[in-house]
Structure formats: C-alpha cells, structure tokens
C-alpha positions in Angstrom: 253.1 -2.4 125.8 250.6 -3.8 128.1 248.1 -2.7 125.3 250.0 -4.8 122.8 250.1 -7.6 125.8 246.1 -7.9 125.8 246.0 -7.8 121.5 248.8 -10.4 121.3 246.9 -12.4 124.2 243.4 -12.0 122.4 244.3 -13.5 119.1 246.5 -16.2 121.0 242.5 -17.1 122.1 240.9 -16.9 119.4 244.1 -19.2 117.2 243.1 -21.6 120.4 239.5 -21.4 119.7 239.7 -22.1 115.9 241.9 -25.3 116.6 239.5 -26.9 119.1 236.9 -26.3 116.9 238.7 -28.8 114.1 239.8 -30.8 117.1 239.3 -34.7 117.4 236.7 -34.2 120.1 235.0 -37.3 122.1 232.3 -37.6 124.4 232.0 -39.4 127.6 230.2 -42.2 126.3 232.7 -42.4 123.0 235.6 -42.6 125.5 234.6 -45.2 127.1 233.7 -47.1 123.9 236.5 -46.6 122.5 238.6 -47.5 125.8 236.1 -51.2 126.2 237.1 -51.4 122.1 241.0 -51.3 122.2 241.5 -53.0 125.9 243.4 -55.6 125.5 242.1 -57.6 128.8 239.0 -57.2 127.4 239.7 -59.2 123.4 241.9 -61.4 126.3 238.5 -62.3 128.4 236.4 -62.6 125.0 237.9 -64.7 123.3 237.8 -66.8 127.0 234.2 -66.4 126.3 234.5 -67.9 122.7 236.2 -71.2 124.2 233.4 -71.6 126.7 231.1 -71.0 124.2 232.5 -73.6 122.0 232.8 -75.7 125.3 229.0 -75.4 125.6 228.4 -76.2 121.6 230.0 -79.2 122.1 228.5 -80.4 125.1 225.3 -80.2 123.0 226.3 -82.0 120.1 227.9 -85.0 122.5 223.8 -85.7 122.7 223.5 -86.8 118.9 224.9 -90.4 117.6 228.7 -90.8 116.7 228.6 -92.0 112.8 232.2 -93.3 111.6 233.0 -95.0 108.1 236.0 -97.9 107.5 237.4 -99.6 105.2 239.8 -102.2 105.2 242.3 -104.1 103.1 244.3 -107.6 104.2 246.5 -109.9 102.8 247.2 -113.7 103.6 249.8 -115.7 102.4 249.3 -119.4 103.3 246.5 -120.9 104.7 243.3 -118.5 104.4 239.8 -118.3 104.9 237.6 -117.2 102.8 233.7 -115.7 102.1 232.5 -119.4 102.9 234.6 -119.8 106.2 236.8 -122.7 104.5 240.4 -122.7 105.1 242.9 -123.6 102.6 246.0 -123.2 101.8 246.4 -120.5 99.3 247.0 -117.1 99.4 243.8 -114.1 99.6 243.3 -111.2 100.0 240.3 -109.4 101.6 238.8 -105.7 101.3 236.1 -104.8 103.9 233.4 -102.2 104.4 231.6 -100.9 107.0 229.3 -98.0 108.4 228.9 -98.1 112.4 226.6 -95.7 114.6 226.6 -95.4 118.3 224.2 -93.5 120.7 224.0 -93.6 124.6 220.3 -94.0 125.6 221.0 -93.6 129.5 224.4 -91.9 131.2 222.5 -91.0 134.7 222.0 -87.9 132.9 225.7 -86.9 132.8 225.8 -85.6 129.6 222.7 -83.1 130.5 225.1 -82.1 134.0 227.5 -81.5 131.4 225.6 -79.0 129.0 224.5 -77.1 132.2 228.0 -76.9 133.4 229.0 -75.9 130.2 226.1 -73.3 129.8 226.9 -71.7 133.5 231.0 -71.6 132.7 229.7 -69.5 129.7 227.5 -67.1 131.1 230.4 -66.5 133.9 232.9 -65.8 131.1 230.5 -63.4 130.0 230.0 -62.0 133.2 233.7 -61.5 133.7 233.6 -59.7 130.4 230.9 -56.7 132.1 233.2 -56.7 134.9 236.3 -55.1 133.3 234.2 -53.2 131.4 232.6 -51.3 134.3 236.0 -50.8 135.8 237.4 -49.5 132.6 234.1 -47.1 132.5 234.5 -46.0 136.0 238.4 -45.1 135.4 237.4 -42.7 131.9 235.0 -41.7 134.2 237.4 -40.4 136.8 240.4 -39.1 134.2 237.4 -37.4 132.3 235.5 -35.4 134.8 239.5 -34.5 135.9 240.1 -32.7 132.3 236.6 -31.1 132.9 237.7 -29.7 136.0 241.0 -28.5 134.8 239.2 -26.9 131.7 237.0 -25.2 134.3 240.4 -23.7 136.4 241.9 -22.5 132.8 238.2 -20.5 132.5 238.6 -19.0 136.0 242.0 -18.2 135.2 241.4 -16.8 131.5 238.7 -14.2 133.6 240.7 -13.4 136.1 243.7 -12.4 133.5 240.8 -10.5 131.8 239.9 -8.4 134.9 243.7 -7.3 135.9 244.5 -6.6 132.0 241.0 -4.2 132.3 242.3 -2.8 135.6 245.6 -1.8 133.9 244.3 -0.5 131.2 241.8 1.5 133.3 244.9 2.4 135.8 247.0 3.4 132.8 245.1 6.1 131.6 243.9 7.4 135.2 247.8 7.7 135.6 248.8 9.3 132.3 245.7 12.2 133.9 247.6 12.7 136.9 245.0 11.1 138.6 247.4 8.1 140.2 251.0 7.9 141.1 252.8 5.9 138.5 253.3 3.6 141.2 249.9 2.1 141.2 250.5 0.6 137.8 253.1 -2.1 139.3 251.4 -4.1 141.6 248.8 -4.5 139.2 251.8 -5.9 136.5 253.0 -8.2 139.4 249.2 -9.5 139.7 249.1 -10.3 136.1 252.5 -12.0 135.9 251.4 -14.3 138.5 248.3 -15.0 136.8 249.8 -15.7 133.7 251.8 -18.5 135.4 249.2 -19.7 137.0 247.0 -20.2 133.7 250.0 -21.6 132.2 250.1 -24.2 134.7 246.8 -25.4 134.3 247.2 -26.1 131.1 250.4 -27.4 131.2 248.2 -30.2 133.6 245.5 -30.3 131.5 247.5 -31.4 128.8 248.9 -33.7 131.1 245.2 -35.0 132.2 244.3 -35.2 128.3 247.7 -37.9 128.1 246.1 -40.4 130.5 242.5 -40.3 129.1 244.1 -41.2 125.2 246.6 -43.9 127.4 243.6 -44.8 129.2 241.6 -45.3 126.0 244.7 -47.5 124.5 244.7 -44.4 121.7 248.4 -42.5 120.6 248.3 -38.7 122.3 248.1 -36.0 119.7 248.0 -32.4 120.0 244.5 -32.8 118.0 243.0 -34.9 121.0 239.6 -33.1 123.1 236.6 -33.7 124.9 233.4 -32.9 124.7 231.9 -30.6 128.2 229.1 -31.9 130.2 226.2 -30.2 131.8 226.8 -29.3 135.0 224.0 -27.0 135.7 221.7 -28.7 137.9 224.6 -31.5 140.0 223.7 -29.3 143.0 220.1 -30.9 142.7 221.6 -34.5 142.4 219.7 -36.7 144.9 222.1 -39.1 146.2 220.4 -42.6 146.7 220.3 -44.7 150.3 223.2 -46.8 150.9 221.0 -49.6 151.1 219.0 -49.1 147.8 222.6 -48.9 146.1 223.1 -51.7 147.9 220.0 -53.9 146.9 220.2 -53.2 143.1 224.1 -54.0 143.2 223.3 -57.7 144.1 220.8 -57.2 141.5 223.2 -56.1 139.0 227.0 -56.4 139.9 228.6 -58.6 137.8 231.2 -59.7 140.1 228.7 -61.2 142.3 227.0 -63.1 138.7 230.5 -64.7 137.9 230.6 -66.2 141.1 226.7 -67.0 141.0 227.3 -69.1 137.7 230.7 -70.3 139.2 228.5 -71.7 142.0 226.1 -73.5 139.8 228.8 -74.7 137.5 230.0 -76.2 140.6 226.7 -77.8 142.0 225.6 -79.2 138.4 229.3 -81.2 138.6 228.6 -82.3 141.9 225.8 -84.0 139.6 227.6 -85.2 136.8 229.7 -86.7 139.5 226.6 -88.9 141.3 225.6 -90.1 138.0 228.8 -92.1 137.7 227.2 -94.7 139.8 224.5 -95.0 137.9 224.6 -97.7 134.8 225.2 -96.5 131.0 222.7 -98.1 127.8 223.7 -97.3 125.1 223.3 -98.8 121.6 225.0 -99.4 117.9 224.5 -100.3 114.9 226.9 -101.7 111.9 226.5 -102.4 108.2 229.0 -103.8 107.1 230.4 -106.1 104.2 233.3 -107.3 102.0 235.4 -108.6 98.9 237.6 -112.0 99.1 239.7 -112.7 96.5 241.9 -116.6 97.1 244.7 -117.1 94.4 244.0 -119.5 91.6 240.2 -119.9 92.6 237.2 -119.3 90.6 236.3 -116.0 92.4 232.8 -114.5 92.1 232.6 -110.8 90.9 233.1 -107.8 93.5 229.7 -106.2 92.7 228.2 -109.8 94.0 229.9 -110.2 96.7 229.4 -106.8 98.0 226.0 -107.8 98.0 225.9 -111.4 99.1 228.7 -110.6 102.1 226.3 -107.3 103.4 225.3 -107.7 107.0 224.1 -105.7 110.1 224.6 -105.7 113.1 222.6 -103.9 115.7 223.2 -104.3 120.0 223.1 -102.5 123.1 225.5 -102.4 125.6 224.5 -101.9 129.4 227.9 -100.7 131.6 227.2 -101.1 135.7 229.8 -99.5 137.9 230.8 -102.2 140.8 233.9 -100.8 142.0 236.3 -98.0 140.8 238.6 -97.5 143.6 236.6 -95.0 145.2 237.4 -92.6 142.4 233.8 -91.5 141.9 233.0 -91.1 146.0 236.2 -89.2 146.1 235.2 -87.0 143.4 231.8 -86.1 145.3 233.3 -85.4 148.1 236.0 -82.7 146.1 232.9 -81.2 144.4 231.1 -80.9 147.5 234.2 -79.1 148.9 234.3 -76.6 145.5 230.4 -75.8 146.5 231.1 -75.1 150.1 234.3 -73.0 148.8 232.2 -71.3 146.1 229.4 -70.5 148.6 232.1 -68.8 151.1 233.1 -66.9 148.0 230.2 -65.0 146.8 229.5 -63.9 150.8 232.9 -62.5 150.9 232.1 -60.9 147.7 229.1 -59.5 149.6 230.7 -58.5 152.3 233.4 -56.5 150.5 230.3 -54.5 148.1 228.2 -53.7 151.6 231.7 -52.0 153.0 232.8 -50.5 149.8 229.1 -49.0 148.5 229.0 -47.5 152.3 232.0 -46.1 151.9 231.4 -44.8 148.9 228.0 -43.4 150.1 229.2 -41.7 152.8 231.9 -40.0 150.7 228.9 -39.0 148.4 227.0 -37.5 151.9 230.7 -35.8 152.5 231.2 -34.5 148.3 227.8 -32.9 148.1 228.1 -31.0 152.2 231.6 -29.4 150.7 229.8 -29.0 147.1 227.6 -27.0 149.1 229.8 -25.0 151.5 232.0 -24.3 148.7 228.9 -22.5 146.6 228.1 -20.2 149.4 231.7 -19.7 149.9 232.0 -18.3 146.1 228.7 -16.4 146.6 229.8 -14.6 149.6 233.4 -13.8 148.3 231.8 -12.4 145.3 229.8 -9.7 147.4 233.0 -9.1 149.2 235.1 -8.6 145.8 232.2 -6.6 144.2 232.4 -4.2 147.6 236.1 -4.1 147.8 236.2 -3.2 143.8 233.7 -0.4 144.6 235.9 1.1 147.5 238.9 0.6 145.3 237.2 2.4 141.9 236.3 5.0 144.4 239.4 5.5 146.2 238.3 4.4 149.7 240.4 1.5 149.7 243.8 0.5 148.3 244.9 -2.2 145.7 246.2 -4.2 148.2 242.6 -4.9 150.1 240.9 -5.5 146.4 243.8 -7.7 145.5 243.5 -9.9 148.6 239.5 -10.2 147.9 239.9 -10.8 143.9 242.6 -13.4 145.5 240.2 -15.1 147.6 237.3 -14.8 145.2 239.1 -16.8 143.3 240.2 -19.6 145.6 236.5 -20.1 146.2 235.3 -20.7 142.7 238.4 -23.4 141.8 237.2 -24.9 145.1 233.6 -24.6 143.8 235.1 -26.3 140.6 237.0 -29.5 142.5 233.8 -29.6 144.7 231.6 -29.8 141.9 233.8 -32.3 140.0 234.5 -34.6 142.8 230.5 -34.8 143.6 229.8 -35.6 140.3 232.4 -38.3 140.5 231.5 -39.9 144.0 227.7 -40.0 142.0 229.1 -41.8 139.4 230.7 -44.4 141.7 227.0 -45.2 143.3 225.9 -45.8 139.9 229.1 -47.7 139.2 228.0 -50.2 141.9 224.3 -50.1 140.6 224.8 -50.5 136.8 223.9 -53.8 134.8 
C-alpha cells in the first residue's frame, strides 16, 4: 500500500510539474509593472500630473498677445448719426467691424513667477507619481519574496516526505526478512502522516501568498497564476551599505523629499508673483476697425466703399500703477512668506523621519544578515548530526526515535535558513528602497 502511496504521490508531482510549466508565470520586475500599470492611485496621480501640466502650458501661452475678432449690428429709429457725424432725424442702421490685439510689455514679471510656479507644481505632481510607485514596488517586493519562501518550505517538505517514504520502503523489506519487528514500520507511517500535513499546509499558504500578490497587482486570482524564482545563491555575500551612505543618496534620490523640494519653490516663486503686484503694468493694443451706415431714404454710398473709407486703427498703451488696494497685496506677502516658512518645516520633518526610518531599517539589515548567518551553521551542524544519527540508526546502534528527533530538527533548521534568507533579502531591498531614483 505504502508502495502504491509513493507511485500515486510521484505522478501527483510530476501532473504538478507539467502545469507550472504552462503556467502564467511573472517575474519580479513584471509584477511590479504590472501592479504600477493597473493601480488606480497611480492613473488618479497622473492624470493630476496632466492638469499641472496643462497648468504650466498655459502659463506659457499667457506670454503671447490676446487677438479677438467683432462684429456688430445696430438699429436707430429716430434721430441718428451717421458716417459723417450729422444727426438727423431718420431711421439707420449700422454694421461694424473690428480686429483688436493686446500684449502686456511689463507685469513686474508676474507672468514669468507664474510659469515657474507652474513648472515646479508640475515636476512635484510628477514626483508624487515615483512616490507611490516605490511603495507599490516595495510591497510586490515583500508579498513576492514571501511566495519564494513558502515555495522553498514546500521543497524542504517534498524531501523530507521523500526520505521517510525511502525509509519505509527500506523498513518494509528488512521486516518482511525477519530482520525488524513489524513494529518498526509504524512510527515511520505516523512520521509520514505528519509530513504530509505539514506539506499540505504550506501550500495551502502558498496559495494563499499567490492571492495577495495577483490583489496586490490589481490582477483576478486564477489557479494558472506563478512566479518566476530568484537567485539566491550568493545573498550570504550581500554587503549591506552604511546607514549614512543609504542615508546621503536618499536625499539624493527620495522622491518624497523632491515633492516637497518643488512644493518649496512653487511657494517662494509666488512669494514673487506676489511683490510684483506693486510694481506698475504697460501694456499695449492695437484695433482695426471699420463700418457700414445705412440712414432710411438717403442716398447711401455702396458697402464695399464704405468699408474702405470708414477703416481706422487704433494703436495705445496703457500704464496701470497700484496706489492703494486695501492691503490685499502686503497681506498676500505676508501669507506666502508663512507657506515658505511652513514648507521649509516640512521637508526637515521629512528628513527627520527618513534619518529614523533608514536607521532603523539598517539596523534590522545588521540584525537579518547575523540570524541569516547563525541559521546556516545551524543547518550545517544539524546535517552532521542527522547524517550520524541515520548511520547509528542504518546500523542498529540507535533507535528511530533518536534519528526521528535529528531528521526533526534538521529540518527546523533549513525552514529557518529559508525565513532567514528571505527576510535578509527583504531588509536589503528596503535599503535600496530608500536609495532608489
């Protein structure tokens, strides 16, 4: 039976095998794609972006000329006037055309302030943007190297099933040669059952673990759904970086602290546009302009001549000089200034926060890769122990009971060796989480 156990087991593997072969399989960097892709925030905070790009477009264009185009129709019944500025008393009518083009020469530069603002409200939206995304990479990250390590206790658990089923077999047929007491044989079953609900429960939470990546990647969970392994050979040789260099290159690169960097300068180019509304505003237009008059009962000359003979233009500037505005505009400094001193208070908090969480986050790195390390020589010197006990127990010298405890033990160490090696490699993708562009 147990022989039929181990066939039934065998092609169960290999049916597992051929479907992850044709499974929907995804690498780290395709996860985290695909997760930046479908986020919702993130469209949310693009098309925020969009907006402030448009905002800055505009702010552009506002330094070309306005052009606008009229034309007008009256009627007077009664005393009019007409093309020669007589009155009478008759009834006219009047059709008038006119081009008119306005462009400010001088605005204290407030129209430059505003581009700037405009340009640094842009860049922050786009800032904003790399923020989520490096959160949302961080937390695929985290769910990712979690199904890794799960996929790494189904392997230790697959082996050890492997060894008991070889040990029964073996113990079988030593027992059927009168060479052990039947009783052997049970202890060995009761291993194997609790190894076999052990396995199950690993992947009963690795399917679990494979849920939240496809939720995490805004994707619908289907049984088809994989990822890719990573190379894990050499993460003992990972050289963990100073908390301070992590520290330099994240005010280099974090994009929290660029948001409120462009927020800052948004603020202190308003604080200009704000001074220049005391200074004075040229600006200057031009009109062409001209019209048909048509008085009831008169001898009226044709509307192609008169559209000639009535054109004119009409070209002025126009100097505006603030005097007094109810303090609007020294109230309005005195806000911006306040936004500056806020903003400035803002971006050192900011700092504050990074320096506490990177060293945090550094020191748990110091802490991952000590256990990573404890727990490899704890697997190495279990195995000599398991490899002596098994020798003892093949030989008779020692009973299941001892080997079972060892194997049991062996064990513990290598899904410890698995978390410790998945949760270094994690803390090492935090530091690079704070030092990324």
């Amino acid at each position: 039976m147990n022989k039929n156990m181990k066939k039934v087991f065998t092609i169960a593997l290999l049916l597992c095998s051929a479907v992850l072969t044709q499974a929907e399989t995804y690498t780290l960097k395709a996860c985290i794609d695909t997760a930046i892709h479908r986020n919702l925030q993130v469209k949310q905070k693009d098309m925020a972006r969009e907006q402030q790009a448009i905002l800055y477009n505009q702010a552009r264009m506002n330094l070309l000329p306005s052009v606008s185009a009229g034309v007008g129709q009256s009627w007077v019944f009664g005393r009019s006037t007409g093309a020669d500025n007589i009155t009478r008393s008759q009834n006219s009518s009047n059709t008038n055309f006119n081009i008119a083009a306005n462009l400010t020469l001088f605005d204290g530069l407030k129209m430059k302030f505003a581009i700037d603002e405009a340009k640094a409200n842009m860049l922050a939206s786009e800032a904003d943007i790399r923020a989520l995304e490096q959160t949302i990479e961080l937390n695929i990250n985290s769910i990712y190297l979690q199904v890794l390590q799960q996929k790494e206790y189904i392997s230790i658990a697959l082996q050890k099933i492997e060894d008991t089923e070889q040990k029964i077999e073996k113990t079988e047929s030593q027992i059927s040669e009168g060479k052990l007491a039947e009783g052997e044989i049970y202890a060995l079953r009761a291993q194997l059952a609790s190894e076999q609900l052990e396995l199950t429960q690993a992947q009963n939470e690795h399917q679990l673990l494979l849920l939240d990546l496809a939720q995490a990647m805004d994707m619908d969970y289907s049984a088809d759904f994989d990822i890719a392994p990573e190379d894990t050979t050499l993460i003992s040789e990972q050289l963990i970086p100073s908390n301070e260099e992590v520290y330099t290159e994240a005010l280099k690169n974090r994009a929290e602290i660029k948001v409120a960097e462009q927020q800052l300068k948004a603020a202190e180019t308003a604080l200009k546009s704000a001074k220049a509304n005391y200074s004075p505003t040229l600006s200057a237009g031009v009109n062409f302009g001209t019209g048909y008059y048509h008085i009831a009962g008169a001898d009226n000359t044709s509307f192609g001549k008169q559209m000639g003979d009535n054109l004119s233009t009409n070209v002025g500037l126009n100097l505006t000089i603030p005097i007094f505005d109810r303090l609007q505009t020294h109230n309005n400094i005195r806000s911006k200034k306040i936004s500056i001193e806020q903003q400035n208070l803002q971006i050192e908090q900011i700092k504050q926060e990074l320096k506490k969480q990177i060293d945090q986050a550094w020191l748990s790195a110091k802490a991952a890769q000590a256990q990573l390390y404890s727990a490899m020589q704890s697997a190495k010197t279990t195995q000599e122990a398991l490899r002596y006990e098994e020798n003892k127990y093949e030989n008779g010298k020692s009973s299941y009971y001892a080997y079972s405890e060892a194997k049991n033990k062996h064990s513990q160490s290598l899904n410890s060796l698995a978390g410790a090696k998945y949760n270094f490699l994690f803390k090492i993708k935090v530091l690079e989480y704070y030092m990324a562009q």
